[in-house]
Backbone as JSON Lines, residues from 0, in Angstrom:
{"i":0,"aa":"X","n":[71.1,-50.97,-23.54],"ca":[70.56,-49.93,-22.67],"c":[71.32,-49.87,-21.37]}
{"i":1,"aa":"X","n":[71.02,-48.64,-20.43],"ca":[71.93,-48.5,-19.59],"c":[70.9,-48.32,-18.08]}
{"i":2,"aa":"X","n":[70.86,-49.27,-17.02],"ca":[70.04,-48.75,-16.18],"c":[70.88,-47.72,-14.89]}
{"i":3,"aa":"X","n":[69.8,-47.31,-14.32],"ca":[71.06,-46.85,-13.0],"c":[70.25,-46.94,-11.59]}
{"i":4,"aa":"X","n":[70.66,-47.35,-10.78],"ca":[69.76,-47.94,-9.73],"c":[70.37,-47.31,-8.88]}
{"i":5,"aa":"X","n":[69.51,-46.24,-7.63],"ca":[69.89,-45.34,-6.39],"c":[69.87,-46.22,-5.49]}
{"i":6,"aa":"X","n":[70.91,-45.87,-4.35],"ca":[70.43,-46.23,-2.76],"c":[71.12,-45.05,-1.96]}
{"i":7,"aa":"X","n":[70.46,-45.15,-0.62],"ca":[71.09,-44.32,0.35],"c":[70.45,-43.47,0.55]}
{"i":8,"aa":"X","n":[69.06,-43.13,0.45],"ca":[68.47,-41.84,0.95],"c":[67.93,-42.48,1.89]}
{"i":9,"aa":"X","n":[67.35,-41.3,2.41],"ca":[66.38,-41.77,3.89],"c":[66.14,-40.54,4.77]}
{"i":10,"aa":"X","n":[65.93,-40.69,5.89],"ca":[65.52,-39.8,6.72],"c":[67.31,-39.01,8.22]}
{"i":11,"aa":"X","n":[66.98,-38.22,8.07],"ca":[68.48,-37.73,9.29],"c":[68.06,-36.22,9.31]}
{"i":12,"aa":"X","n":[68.67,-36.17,10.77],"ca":[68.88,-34.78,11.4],"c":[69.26,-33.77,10.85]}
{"i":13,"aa":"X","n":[69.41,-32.5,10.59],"ca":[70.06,-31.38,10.62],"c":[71.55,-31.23,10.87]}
{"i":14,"aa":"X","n":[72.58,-31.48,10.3],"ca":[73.56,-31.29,10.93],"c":[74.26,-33.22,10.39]}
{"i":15,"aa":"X","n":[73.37,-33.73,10.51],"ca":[74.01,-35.56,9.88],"c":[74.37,-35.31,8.29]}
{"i":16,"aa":"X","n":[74.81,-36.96,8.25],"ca":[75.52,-36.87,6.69],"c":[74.62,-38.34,6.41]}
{"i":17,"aa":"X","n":[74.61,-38.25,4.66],"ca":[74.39,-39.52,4.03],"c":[74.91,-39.66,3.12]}
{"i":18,"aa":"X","n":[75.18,-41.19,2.41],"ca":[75.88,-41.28,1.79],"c":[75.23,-41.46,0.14]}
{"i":19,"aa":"X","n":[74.66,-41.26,-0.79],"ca":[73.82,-41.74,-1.61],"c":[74.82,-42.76,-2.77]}
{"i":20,"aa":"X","n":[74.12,-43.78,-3.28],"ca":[75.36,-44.02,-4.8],"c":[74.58,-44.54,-5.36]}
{"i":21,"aa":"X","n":[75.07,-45.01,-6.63],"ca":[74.09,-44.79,-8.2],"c":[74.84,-45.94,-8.88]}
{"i":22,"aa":"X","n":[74.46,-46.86,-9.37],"ca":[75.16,-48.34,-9.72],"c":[74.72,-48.4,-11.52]}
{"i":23,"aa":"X","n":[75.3,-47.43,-12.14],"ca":[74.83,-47.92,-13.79],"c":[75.18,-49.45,-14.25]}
{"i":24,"aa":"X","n":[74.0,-50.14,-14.68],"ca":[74.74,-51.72,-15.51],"c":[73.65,-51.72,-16.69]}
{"i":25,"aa":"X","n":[73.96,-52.52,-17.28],"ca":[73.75,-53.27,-18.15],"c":[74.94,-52.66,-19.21]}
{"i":26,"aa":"X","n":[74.41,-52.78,-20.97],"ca":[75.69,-53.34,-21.95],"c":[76.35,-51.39,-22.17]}
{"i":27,"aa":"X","n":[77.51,-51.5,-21.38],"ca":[78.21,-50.1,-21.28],"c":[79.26,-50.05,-22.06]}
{"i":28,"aa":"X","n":[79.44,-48.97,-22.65],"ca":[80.83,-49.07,-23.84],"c":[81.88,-48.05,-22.76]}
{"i":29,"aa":"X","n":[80.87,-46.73,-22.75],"ca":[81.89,-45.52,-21.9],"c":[80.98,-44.9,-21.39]}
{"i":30,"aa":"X","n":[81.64,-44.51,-19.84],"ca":[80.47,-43.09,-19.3],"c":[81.21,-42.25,-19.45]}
{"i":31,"aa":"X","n":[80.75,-41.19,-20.12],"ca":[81.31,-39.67,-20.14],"c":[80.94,-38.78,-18.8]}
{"i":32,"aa":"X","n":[80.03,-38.83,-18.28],"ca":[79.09,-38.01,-16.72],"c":[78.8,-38.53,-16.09]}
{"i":33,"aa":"X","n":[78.89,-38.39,-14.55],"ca":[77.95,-39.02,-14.3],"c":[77.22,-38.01,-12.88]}
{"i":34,"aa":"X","n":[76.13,-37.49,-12.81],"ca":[75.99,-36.63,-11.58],"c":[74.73,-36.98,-10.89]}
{"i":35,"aa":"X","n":[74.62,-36.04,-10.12],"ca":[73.47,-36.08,-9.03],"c":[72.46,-34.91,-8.95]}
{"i":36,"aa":"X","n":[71.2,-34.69,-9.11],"ca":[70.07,-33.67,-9.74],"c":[69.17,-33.76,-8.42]}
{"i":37,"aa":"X","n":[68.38,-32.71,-7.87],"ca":[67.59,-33.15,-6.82],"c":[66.34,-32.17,-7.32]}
{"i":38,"aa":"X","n":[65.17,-32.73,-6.39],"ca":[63.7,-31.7,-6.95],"c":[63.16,-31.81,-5.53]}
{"i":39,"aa":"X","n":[63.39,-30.64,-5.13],"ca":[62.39,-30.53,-3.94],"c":[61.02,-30.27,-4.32]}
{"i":40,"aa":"X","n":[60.05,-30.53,-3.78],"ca":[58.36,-30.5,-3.77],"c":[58.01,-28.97,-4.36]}
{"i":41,"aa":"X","n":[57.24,-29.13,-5.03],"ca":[57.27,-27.91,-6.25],"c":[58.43,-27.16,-7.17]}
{"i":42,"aa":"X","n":[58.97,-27.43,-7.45],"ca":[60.34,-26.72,-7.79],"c":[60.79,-28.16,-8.48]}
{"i":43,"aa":"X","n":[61.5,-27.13,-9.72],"ca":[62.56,-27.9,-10.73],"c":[63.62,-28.7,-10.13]}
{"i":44,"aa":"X","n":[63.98,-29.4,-11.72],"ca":[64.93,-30.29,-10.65],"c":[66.34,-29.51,-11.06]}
{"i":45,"aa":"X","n":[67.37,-29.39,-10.29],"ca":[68.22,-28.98,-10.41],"c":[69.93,-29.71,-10.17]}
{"i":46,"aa":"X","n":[70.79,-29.39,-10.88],"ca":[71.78,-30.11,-10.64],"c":[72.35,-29.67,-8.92]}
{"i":47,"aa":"X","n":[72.94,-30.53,-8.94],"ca":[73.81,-30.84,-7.57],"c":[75.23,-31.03,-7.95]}
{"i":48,"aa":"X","n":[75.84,-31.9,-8.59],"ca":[77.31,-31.76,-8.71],"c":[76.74,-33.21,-10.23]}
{"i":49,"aa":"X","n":[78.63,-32.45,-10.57],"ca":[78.34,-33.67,-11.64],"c":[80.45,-34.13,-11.99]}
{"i":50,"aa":"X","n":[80.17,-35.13,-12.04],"ca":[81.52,-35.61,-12.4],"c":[82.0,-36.23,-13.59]}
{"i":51,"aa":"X","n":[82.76,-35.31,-14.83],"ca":[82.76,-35.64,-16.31],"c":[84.26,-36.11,-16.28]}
{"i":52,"aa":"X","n":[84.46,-36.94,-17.25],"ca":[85.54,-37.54,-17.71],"c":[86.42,-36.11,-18.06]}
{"i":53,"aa":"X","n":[88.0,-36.14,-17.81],"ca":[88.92,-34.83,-18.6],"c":[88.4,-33.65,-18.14]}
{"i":54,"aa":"X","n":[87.31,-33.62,-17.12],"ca":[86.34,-32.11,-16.85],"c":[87.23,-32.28,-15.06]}
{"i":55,"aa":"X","n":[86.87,-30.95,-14.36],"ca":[87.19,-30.58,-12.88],"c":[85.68,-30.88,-12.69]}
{"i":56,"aa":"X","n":[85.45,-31.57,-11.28],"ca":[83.81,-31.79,-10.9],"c":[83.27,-30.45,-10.62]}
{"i":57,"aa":"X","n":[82.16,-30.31,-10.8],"ca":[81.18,-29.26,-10.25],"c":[80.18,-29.39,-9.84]}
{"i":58,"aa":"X","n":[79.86,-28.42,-8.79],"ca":[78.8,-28.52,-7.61],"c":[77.69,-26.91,-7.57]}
{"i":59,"aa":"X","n":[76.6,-27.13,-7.21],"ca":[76.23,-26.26,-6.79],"c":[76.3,-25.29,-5.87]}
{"i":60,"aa":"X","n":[76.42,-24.11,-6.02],"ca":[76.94,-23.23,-4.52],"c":[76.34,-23.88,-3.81]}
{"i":61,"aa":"X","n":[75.28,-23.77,-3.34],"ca":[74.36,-24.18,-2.46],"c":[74.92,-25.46,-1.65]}
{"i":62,"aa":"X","n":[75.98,-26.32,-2.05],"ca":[76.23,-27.46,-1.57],"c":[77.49,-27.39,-1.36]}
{"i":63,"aa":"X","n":[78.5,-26.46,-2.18],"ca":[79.96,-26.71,-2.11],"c":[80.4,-26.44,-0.66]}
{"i":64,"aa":"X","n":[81.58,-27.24,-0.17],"ca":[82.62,-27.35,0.81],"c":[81.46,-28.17,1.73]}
{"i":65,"aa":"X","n":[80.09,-28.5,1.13],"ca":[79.64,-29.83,2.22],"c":[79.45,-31.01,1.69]}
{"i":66,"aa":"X","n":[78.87,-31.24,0.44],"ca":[78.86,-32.57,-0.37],"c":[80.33,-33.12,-1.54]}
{"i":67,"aa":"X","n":[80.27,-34.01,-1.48],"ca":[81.38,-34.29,-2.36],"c":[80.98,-35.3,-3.65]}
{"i":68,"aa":"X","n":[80.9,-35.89,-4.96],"ca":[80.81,-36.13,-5.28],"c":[82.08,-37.38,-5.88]}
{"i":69,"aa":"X","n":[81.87,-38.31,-6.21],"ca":[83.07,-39.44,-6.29],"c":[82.61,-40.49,-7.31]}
{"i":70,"aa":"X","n":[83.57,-41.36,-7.84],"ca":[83.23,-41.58,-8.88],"c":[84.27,-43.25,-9.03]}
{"i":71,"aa":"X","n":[83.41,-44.43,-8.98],"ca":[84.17,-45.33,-9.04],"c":[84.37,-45.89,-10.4]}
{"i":72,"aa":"X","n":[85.34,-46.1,-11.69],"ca":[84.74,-46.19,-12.94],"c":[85.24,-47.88,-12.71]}
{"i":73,"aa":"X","n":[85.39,-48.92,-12.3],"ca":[85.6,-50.03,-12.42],"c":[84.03,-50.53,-11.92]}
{"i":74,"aa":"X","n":[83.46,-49.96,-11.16],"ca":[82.34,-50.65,-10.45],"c":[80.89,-49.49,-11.2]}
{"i":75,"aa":"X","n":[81.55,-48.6,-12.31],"ca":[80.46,-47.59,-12.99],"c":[79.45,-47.16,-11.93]}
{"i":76,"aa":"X","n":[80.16,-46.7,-10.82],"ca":[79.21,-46.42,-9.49],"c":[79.65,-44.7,-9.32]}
{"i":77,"aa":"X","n":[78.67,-43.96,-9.14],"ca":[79.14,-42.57,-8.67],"c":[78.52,-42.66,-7.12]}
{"i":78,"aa":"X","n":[79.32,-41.8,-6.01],"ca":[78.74,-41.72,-5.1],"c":[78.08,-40.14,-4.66]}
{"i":79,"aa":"X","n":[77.71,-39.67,-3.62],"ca":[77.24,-38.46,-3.29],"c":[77.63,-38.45,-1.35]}
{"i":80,"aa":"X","n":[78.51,-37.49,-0.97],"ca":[78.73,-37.81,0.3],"c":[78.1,-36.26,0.72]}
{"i":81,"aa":"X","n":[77.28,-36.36,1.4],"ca":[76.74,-35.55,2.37],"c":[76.76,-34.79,3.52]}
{"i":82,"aa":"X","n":[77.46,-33.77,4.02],"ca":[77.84,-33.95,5.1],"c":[77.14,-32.38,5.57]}
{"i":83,"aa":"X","n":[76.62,-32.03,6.99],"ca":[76.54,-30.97,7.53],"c":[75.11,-30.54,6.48]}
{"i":84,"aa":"X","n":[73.99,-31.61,6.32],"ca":[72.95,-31.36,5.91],"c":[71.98,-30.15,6.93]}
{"i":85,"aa":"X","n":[70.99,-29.93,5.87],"ca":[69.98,-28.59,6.2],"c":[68.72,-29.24,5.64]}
{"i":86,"aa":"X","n":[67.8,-28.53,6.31],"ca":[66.27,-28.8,5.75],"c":[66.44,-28.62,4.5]}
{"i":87,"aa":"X","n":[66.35,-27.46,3.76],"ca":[66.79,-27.01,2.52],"c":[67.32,-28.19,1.74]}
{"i":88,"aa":"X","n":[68.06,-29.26,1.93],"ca":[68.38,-30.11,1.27],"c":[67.81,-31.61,1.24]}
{"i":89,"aa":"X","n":[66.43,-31.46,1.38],"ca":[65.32,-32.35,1.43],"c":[64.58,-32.2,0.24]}
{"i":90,"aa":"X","n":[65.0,-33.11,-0.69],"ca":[64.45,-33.58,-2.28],"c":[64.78,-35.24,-2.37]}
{"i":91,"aa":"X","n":[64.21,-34.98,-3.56],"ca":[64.26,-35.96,-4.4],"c":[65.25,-36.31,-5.09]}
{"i":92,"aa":"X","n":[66.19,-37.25,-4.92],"ca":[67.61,-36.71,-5.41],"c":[67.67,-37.57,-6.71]}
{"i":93,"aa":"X","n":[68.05,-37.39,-7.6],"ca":[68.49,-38.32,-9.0],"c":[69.42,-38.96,-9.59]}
{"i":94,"aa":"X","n":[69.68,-39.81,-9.47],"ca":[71.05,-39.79,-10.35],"c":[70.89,-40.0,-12.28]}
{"i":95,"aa":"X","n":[72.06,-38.98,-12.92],"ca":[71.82,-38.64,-14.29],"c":[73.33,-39.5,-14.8]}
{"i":96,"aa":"X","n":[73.55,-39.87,-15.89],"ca":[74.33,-40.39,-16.81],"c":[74.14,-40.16,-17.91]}
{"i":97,"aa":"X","n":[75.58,-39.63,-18.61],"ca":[75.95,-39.71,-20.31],"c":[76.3,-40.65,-20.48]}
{"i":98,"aa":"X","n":[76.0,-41.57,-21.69],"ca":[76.64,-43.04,-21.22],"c":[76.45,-43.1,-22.94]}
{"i":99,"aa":"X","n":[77.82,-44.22,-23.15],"ca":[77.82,-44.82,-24.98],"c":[77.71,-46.15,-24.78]}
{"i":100,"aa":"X","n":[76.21,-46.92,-24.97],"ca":[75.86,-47.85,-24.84],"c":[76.67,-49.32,-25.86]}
{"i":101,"aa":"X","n":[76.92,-50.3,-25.59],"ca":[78.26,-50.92,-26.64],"c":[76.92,-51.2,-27.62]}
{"i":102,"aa":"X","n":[78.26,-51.21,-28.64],"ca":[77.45,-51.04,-30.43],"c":[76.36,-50.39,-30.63]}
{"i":103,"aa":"X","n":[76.54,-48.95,-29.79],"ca":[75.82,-47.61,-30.4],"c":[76.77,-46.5,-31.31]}
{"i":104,"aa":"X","n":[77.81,-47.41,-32.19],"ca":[78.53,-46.27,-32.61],"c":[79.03,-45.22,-32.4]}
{"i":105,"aa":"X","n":[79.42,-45.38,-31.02],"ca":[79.96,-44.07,-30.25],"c":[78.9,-42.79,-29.94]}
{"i":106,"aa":"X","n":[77.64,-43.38,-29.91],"ca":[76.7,-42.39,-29.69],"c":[76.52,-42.02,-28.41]}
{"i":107,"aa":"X","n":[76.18,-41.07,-27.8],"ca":[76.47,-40.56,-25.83],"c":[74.25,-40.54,-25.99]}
{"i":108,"aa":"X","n":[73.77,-41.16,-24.72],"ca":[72.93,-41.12,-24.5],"c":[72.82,-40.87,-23.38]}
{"i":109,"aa":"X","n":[71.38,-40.16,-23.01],"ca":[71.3,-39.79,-20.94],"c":[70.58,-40.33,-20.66]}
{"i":110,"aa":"X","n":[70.58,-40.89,-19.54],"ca":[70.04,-42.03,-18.49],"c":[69.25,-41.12,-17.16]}
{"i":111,"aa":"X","n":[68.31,-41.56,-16.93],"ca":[67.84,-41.15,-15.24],"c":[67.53,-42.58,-14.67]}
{"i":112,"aa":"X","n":[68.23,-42.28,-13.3],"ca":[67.47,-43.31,-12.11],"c":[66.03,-42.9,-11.88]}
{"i":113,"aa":"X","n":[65.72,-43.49,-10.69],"ca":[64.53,-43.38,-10.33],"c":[64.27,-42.11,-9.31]}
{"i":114,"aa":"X","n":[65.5,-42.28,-8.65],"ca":[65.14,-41.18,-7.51],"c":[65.15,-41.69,-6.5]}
{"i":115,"aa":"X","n":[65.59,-41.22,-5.41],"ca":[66.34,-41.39,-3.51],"c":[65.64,-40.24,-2.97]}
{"i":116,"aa":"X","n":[64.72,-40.77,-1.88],"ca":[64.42,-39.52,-1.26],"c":[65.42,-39.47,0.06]}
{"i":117,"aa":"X","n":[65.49,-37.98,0.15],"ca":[66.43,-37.66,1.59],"c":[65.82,-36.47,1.92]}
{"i":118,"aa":"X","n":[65.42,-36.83,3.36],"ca":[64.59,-35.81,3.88],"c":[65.4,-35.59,5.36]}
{"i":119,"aa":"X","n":[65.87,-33.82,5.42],"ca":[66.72,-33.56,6.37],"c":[65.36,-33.16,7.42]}
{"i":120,"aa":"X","n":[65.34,-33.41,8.7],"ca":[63.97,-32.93,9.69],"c":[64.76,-33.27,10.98]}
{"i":121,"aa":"X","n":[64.13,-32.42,12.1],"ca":[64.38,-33.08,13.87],"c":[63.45,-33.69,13.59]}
């Protein structure tokens, strides 16, 4: 099985940055994805950016030319860099994984963390 454990949310200004990252372990063969999903309070959860193996990353309008998405594959860590936050970007943030767990026969399974809250406010 594959866990994935968040850190880095929290509380900041209008206009600050955070950094979020997502630490998949246990028995890993290959990650094919790995991205970031957020759910603000009533409302679906929706992707944010996602970073695939052989793929160009992609982001949500809503976020492009301010968040960046990054991707360490020795440490199976994705990060989420934040920058020039808005109220609007106060959710619940997720981190998601495709992942081929070792001696699953090359099978791709999806993973969720738990969830990072980041709440943009004065």
């Amino acid at each position: 099985q594959v866990q994935l454990v968040e850190s880095g949310g929290g509380l900041v200004q209008p206009g600050g940055s955070l950094t979020l990252s997502c630490a998949a372990s246990g028995s890993i063969f290959s990650i094919h994805r790995m991205a970031w999903y957020r759910q603000a309070p009533g409302k679906g959860r929706d992707l944010v950016a996602a970073i695939t193996t052989g793929e160009p990353t992609n982001y949500a309008d809503s976020v492009k030319g301010r968040f960046t998405i990054s991707r360490d594959n020795a440490k199976n860590t994705v990060y989420l860099q934040m920058n020039s936050l808005k109220p609007e970007d106060t959710a619940v943030y997720y981190c998601y994984c495709i992942a081929t767990p070792t001696g699953s026969y090359q099978r791709r399974y999806q993973y969720w963390g738990q969830g990072t809250q980041v709440t943009v406010s004065s």
